[in-house]
Backbone as a ProteinNet text record, in pm:
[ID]
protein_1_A
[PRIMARY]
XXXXXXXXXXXXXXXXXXXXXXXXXXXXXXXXXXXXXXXXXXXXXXXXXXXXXXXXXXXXXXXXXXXXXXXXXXXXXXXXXXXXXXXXXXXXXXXXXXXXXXX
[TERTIARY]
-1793.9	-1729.6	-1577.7	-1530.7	-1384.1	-1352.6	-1432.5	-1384.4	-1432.1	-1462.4	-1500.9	-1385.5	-1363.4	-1205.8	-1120.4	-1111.1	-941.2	-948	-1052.6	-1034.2	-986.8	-1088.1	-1026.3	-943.3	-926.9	-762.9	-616	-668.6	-574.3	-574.6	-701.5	-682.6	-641.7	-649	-572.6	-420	-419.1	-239.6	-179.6	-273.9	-245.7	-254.8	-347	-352.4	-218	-192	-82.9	46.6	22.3	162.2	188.8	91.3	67.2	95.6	26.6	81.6	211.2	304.6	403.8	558.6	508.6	609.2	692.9	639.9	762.7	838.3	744.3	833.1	982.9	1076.5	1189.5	1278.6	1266.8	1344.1	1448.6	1484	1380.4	1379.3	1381.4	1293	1131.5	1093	930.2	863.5	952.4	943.1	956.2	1081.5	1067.8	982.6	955.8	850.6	666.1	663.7	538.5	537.4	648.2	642	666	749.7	706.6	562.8	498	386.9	247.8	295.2	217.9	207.4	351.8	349.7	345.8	347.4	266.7	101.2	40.4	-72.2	-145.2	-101.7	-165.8	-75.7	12	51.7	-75.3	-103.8	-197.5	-310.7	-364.9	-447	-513.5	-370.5	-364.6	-403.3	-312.5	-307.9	-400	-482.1	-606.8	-762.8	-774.1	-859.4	-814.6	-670.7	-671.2	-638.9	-681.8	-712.4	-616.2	-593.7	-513.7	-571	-720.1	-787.2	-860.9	-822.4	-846.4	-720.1	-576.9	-474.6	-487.5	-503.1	-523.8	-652.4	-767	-819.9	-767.5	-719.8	-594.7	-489.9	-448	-330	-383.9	-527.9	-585.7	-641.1	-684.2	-718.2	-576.3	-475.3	-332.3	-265.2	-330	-267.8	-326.2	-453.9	-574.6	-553.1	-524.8	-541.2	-359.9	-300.8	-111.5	-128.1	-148.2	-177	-251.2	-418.8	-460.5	-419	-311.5	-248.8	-128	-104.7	22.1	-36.5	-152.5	-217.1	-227.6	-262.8	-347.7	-487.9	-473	-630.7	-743.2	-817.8	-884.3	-815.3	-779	-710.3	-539	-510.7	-346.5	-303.5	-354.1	-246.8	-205.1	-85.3	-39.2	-14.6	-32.7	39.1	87.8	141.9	291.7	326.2	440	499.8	599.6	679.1	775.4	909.9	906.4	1105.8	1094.4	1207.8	1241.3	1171.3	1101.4	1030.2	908.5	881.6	727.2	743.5	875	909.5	903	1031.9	1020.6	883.4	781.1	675.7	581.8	615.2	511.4	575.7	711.5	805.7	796.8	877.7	897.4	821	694.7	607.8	505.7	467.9	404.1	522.1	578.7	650.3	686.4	669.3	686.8	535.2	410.5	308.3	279.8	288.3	309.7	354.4	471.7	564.9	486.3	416.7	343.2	173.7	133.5	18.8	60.9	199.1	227.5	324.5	349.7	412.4	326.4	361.8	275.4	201.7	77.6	14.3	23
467	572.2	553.1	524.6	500.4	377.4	259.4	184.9	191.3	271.2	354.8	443	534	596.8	462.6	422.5	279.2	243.7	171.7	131	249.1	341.2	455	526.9	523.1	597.8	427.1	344.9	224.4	213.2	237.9	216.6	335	432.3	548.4	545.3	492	454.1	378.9	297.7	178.3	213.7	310.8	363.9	433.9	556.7	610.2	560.8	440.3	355.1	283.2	226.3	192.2	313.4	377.5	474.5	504.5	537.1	642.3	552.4	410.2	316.5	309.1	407.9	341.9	487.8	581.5	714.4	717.5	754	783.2	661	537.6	475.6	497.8	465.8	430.1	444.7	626	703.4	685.4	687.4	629.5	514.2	436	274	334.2	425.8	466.1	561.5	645.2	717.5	667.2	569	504.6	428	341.9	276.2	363.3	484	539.7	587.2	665	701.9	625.2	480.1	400.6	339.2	328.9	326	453.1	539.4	679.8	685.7	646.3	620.9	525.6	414.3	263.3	346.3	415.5	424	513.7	661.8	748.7	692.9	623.6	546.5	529.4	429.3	398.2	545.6	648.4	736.4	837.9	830.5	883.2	806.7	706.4	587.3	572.5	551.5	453.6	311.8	241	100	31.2	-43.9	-171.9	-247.2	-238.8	-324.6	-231	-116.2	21.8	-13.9	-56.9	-28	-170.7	-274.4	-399.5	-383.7	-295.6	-298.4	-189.8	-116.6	-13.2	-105.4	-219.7	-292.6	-377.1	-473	-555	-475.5	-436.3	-297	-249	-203.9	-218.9	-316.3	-421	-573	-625.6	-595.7	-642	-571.4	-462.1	-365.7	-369.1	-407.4	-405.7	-544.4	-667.7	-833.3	-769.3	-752.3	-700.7	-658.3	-563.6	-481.4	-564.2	-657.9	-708.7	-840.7	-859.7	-961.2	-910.1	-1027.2	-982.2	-937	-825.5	-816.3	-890.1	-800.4	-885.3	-820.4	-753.4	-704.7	-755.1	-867	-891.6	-773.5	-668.9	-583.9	-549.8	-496.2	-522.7	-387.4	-352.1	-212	-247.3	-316.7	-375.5	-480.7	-437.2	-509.1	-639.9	-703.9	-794.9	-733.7	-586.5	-551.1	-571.5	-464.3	-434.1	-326.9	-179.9	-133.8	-243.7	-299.7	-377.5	-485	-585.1	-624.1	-579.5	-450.8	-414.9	-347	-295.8	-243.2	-343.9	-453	-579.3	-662.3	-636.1	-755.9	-670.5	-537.9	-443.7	-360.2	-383.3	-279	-355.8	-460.6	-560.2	-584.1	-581	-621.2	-492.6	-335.4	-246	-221.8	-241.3	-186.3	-256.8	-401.2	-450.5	-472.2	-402.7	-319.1	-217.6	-141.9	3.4	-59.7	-171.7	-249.1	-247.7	-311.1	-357	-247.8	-151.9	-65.6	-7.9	79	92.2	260.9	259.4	348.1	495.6
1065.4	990.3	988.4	1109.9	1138.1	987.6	1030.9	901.1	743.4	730.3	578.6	539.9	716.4	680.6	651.8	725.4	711.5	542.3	524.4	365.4	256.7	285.3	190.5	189.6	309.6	274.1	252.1	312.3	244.1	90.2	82.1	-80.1	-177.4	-99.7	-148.5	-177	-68.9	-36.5	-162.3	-162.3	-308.5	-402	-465.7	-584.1	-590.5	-548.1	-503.8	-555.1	-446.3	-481.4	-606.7	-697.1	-820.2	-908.1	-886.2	-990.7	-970.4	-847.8	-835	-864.9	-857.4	-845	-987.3	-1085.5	-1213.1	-1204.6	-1161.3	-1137.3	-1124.5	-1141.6	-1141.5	-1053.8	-1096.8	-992.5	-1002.3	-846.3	-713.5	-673.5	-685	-578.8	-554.8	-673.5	-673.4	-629.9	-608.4	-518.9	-418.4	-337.9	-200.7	-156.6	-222.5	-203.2	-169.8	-285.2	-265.8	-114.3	-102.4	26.4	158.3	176.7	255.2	261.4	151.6	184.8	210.8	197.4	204.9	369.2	417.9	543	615.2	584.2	679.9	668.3	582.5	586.2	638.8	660.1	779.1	885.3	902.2	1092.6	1100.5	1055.5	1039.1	1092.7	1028.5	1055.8	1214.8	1207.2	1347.1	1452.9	1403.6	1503.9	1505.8	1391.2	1428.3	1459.7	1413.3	1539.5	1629.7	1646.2	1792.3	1784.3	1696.5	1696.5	1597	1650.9	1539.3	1447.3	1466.3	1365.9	1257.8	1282.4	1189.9	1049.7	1130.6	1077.2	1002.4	1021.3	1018.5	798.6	889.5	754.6	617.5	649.1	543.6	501	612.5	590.1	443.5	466.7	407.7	264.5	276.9	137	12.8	144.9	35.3	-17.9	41	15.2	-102.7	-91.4	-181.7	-297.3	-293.4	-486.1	-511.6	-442.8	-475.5	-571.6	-474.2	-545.3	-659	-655.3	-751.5	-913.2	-871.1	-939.7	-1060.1	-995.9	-1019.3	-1055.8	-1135.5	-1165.6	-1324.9	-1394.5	-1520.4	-1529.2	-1614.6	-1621.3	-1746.4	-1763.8	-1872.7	-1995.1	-2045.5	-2139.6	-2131.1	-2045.2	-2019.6	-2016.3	-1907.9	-1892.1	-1755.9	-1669.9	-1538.5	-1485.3	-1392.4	-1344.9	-1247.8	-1217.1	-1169.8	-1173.8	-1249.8	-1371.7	-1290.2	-1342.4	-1262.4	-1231	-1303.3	-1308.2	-1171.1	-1164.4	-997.4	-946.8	-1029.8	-867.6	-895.2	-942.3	-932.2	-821.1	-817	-745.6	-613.1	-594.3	-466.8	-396	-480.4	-440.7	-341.6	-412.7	-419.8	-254.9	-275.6	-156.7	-7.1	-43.4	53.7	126.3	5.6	33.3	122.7	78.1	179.7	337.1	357.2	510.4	584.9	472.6	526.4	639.3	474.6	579.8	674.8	627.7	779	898.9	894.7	988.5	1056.3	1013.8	1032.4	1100.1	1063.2	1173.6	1269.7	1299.3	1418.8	1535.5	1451.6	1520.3	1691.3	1775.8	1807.1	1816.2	1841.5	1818.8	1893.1
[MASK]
+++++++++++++++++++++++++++++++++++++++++++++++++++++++++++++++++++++++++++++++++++++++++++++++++++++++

C-alpha cells in the first residue's frame, strides 16, 4: 500500500508540476518545484523509508522526461523556453535533493 501511495502521489506531483509550470513565470516554475519537493520529502515522512521516496522520486522523473518529449500528435507540455527548462534541470536535482535529505 505504502508503494501505491509513493507512485501516486509522485505522479501527482508531476502532473501538478506540468501543468503549473507556464503559470505566471516564474513563480509557477517555483511553485511547481517547491511543491514537488514537499511531496517526495512527505513521502518520506510519512513511510519512513527512502525507497518510498526513491519511487515518487522515479515516477516524477518518469512523467517530467515524459512530458518534455514528443508525443504522437508532436505536441510537448514542456516546452524548451525557460520555465520548461528550469522545471526539467532544477526540478530534477531539487527532488533529488528531497530523496536524500533526511527523514
Amino acid at each position: 500500500m505504502r508503494i501505491l501511495f509513493s507512485v501516486i502521489l509522485g505522479g501527482g506531483a508531476a502532473i501538478g508540476s506540468i501543468l503549473l509550470h507556464q503559470t505566471l513565470p516564474p513563480f509557477g516554475v517555483a511553485f511547481s518545484i517547491l511543491g514537488s519537493v514537499l511531496a517526495i520529502w512527505w513521502v518520506g515522512r510519512y513511510t519512513g523509508g527512502r525507497r518510498f521516496k526513491v519511487l515518487a522520486f522515479a515516477t516524477w522523473t518518469a512523467l517530467i522526461f515524459r512530458a518534455g518529449t514528443f508525443g504522437v500528435g508532436q505536441e510537448l507540455l514542456v516546452q524548451g523556453d525557460s520555465p520548461g527548462s528550469a522545471l526539467i534541470l532544477i526540478g530534477f536535482f531539487a527532488t533529488l535533493a528531497a530523496v536524500f535529505a533526511r527523514v
